[in-house]
N, C-alpha and C positions, 0 to 999 in steps of 0.2 A: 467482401467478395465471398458467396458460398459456392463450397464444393461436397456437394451432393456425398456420402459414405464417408466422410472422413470422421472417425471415433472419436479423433483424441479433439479435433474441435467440440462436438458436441459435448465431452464429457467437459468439456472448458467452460462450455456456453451453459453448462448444467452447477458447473459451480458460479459462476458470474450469477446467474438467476438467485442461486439463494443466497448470496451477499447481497445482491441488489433488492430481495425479497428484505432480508434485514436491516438494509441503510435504510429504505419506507418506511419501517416500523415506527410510528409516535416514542415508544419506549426507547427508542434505541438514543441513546447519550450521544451528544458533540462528537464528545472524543471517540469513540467506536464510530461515530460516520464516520470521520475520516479517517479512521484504522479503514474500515472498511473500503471509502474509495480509494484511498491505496491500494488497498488486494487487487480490487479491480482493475485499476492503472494495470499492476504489476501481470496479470493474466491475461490482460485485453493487447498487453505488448509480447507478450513471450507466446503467445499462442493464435497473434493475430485476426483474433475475435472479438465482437463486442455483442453488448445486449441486445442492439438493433440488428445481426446479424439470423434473423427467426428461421431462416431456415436449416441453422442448424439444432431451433430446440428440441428436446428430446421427447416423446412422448407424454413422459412422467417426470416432473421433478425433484430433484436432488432430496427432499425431504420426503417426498412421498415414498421413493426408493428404498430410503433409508427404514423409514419407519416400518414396511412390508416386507424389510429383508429376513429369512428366518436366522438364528442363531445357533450354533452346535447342537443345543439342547432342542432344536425346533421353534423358541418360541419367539417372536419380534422382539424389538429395541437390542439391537448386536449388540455386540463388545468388537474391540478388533484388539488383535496383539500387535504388537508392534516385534522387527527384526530382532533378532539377538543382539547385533552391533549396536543398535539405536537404543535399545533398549538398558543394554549395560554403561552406556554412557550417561541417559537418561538417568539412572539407579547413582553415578556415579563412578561405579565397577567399570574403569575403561580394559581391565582385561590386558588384550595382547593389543591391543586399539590402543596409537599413541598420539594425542591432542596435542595440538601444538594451538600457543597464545596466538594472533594475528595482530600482526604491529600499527600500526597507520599512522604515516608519515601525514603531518599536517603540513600547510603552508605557514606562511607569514599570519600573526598572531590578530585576530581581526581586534580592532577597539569599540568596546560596544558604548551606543551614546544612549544618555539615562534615559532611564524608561518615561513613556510622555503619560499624559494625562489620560484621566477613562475616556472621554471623550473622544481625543484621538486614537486609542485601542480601539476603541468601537468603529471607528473611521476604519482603520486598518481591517481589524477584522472585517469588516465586509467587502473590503477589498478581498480577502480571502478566501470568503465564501464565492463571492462572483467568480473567483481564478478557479477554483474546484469546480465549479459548475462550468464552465469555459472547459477544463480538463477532461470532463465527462462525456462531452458533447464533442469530444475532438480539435477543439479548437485552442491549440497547443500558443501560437501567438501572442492570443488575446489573453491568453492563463501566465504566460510570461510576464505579460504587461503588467498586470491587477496585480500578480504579485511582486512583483519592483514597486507597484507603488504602497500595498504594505508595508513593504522596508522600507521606503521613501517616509513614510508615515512613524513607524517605530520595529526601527533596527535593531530590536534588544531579544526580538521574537526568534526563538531557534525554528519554530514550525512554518515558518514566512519562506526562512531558509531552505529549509529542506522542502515545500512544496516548489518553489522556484527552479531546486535543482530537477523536480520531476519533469516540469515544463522541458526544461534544458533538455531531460534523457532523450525525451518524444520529440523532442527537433535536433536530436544527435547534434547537440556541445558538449562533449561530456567533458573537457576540459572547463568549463564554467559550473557545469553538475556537481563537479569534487569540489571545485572551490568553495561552491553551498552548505556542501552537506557538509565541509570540511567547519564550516564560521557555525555552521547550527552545530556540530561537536562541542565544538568552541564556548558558545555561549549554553550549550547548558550538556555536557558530558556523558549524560545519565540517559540523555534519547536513543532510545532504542532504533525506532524509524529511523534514523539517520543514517548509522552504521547500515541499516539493510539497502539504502539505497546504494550504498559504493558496490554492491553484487559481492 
């Protein structure tokens, strides 16, 4: 639904366009699409926009802006600084800023079954792919499905996991969401993506 003036959509629908300009790209690797259709997921829900939403695009995009913006000294390709707080934590230097670890209470310990053959990877994985593209298109369901049936396929996959739980966010389970993102902790610790999905 567009509403004519509103900034912060536009500037949303300004960053959606150059992720979505980047998932296109031939160059861009597997793994960076789906970084990327994450992003997207993650701004097309918190800001209620999507790519097909054209009337909020903005003039010029997101990299054209960038590139004609001037910089202190006057001349293109900026620099930005970043806050003091962000910045000293960044560095390390937390300063008078004091970090606190975040714990995450897992559930019940998933048992992962051995990993299958390429053959069924490749089955799976395209289950995967059809769910991401299902996800893109709004069709939260069908994205549910595809990916239950990756897992059905080879349950060893932490990224099955966690797109599953996206499905879940977008049809508000979020009590099956955690349980997700909780088994893809699980089976592989080190997934960054996972943690970002618990918020």
């Amino acid at each position: 639904m567009c509403e004519q003036g509103n900034e912060t959509k536009r500037l949303a629908y300004a960053i959606l366009g150059f992720l979505d300009e980047e998932f296109r790209k031939p160059t861009t690797s597997a793994d960076s699409r789906e970084s990327l259709e994450v992003a997207m997921q993650c701004l097309e829900t918190a800001f209620g926009v999507t790519i097909g939403d054209v009337c909020h695009k903005p003039s010029k995009s997101l990299r054209e802006v960038y590139q004609s913006a001037p910089t202190a000294g006057g001349s293109t390709n900026p620099t930005f600084n970043l806050p003091p707080s962000l910045s000293n934590l960044m560095s390390g230097s937390s300063g008078s800023q004091n970090v606190q670890a975040v714990q995450i209470q897992l559930g019940n310990t998933y048992v992962s079954p051995p990993s299958p053959n390429v053959e069924i990877k490749q089955k799976a994985d395209s289950c995967k792919d059809t769910g991401n593209s299902y996800m893109k298109d709004g069709f939260f369901n069908e994205a549910l499905q595809t990916y239950s049936d990756a897992i059905e396929l080879d349950g060893s996959n932490a990224v099955y996991f966690c797109n599953r739980a996206a499905a879940y966010i977008k049809l508000n389970n979020l009590e099956s969401a955690l349980r997700d993102v909780q088994i893809a902790i699980q089976l592989d610790p080190g997934y960054a993506r996972a943690y970002g999905r618990m918020g």
